[in-house]
Structures are given as C-alpha cells and as structure tokens.
C-alpha positions in Angstrom: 1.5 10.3 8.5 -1.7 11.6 9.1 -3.2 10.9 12.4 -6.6 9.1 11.0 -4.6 6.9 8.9 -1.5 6.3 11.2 -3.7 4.8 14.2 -5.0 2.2 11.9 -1.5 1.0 10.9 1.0 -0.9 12.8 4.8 -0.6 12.2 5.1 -2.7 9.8 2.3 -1.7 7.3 3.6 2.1 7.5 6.9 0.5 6.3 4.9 -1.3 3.9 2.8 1.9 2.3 6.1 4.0 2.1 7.6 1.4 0.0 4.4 0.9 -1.8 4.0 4.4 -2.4 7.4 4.7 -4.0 6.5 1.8 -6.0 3.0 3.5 -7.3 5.1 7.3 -7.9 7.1 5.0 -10.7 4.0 2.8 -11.7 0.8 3.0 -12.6 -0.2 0.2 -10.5 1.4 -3.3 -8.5 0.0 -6.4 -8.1 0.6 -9.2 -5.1 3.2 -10.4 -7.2 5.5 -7.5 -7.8 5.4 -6.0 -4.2 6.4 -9.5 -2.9 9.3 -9.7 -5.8 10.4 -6.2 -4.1 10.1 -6.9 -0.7 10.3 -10.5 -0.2 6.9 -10.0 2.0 4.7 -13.4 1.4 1.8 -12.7 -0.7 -0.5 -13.5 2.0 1.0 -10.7 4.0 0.7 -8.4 0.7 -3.0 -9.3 0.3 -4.0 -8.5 3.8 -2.1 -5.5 3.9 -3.7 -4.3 0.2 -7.3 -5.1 1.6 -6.5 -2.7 4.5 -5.2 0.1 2.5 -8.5 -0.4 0.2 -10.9 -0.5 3.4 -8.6 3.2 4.3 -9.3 4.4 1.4 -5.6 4.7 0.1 -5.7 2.3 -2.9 -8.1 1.0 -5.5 -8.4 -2.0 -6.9 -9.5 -3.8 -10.4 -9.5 -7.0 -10.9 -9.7 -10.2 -9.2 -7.3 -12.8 -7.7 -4.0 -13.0 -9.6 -4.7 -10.2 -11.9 -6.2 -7.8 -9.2 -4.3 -4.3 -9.8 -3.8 -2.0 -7.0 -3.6 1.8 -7.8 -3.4 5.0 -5.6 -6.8 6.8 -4.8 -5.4 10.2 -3.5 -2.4 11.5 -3.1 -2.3 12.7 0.1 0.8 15.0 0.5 2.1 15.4 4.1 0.8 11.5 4.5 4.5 11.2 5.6 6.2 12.7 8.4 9.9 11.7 8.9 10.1 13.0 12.4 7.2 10.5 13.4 
C-alpha cells in the first residue's frame, strides 16, 4: 500500500479496502448494505470506514443515506503490497 495512504489506515480498514476493492473489480459500485451482507461488518463501521476512504480520495460517492453508492476514483496499481 502506498505510504500516503497506508499511514492513514489502521489494520483493520486495510483489510476492509482489499475486500472492498475486490468487491468494486466485480461491480460497478457497493452500498452500506452489500459490504455489510459480505463481511458481516455493522453498517455503522461500513459508513465510517466509506467516509474515510472518500476524505482519501479512494472512492466516490452519489447519493444520499440508504441509496448512497460508493464507486472507485483511481485505480491505483501497486496500492497493495503483500510483503507489507
């Protein structure tokens, strides 16, 4: 993960991003509900973690409460490094 972004994230959002990265590289987009379907994360958690990855510049969003859609804003190959 790249340095910038990886200092701003704790364990468990990296975990988090991977799977919603995977997610995004099958879909054009995820909601609150679908991640927390996935993961069994509470929504609350997903929410938070969504308004961080927007703030980072990571995802987009549309919409607003239930129907907020989350999308991927750059692709940014090399985000991920497994020996990290």
């Amino acid at each position: 993960m790249s340095d910038k972004v990886s200092n701003k994230l704790n364990g468990r959002e990296k975990v988090f991003l991977e799977m919603l990265i995977s997610q995004l590289e099958e879909n054009k987009y995820v909601t609150t509900s679908i991640m927390s379907n996935i993961t069994s994360i509470p929504k609350s958690t997903i929410r938070r973690y969504m308004k961080k990855f927007c703030e980072l510049d990571i995802l987009s969003s549309e919409g607003k409460n239930k129907s907020t859609q989350y999308r991927l804003k750059k692709i940014r190959f090399g985000i991920f490094n497994s020996s990290k």
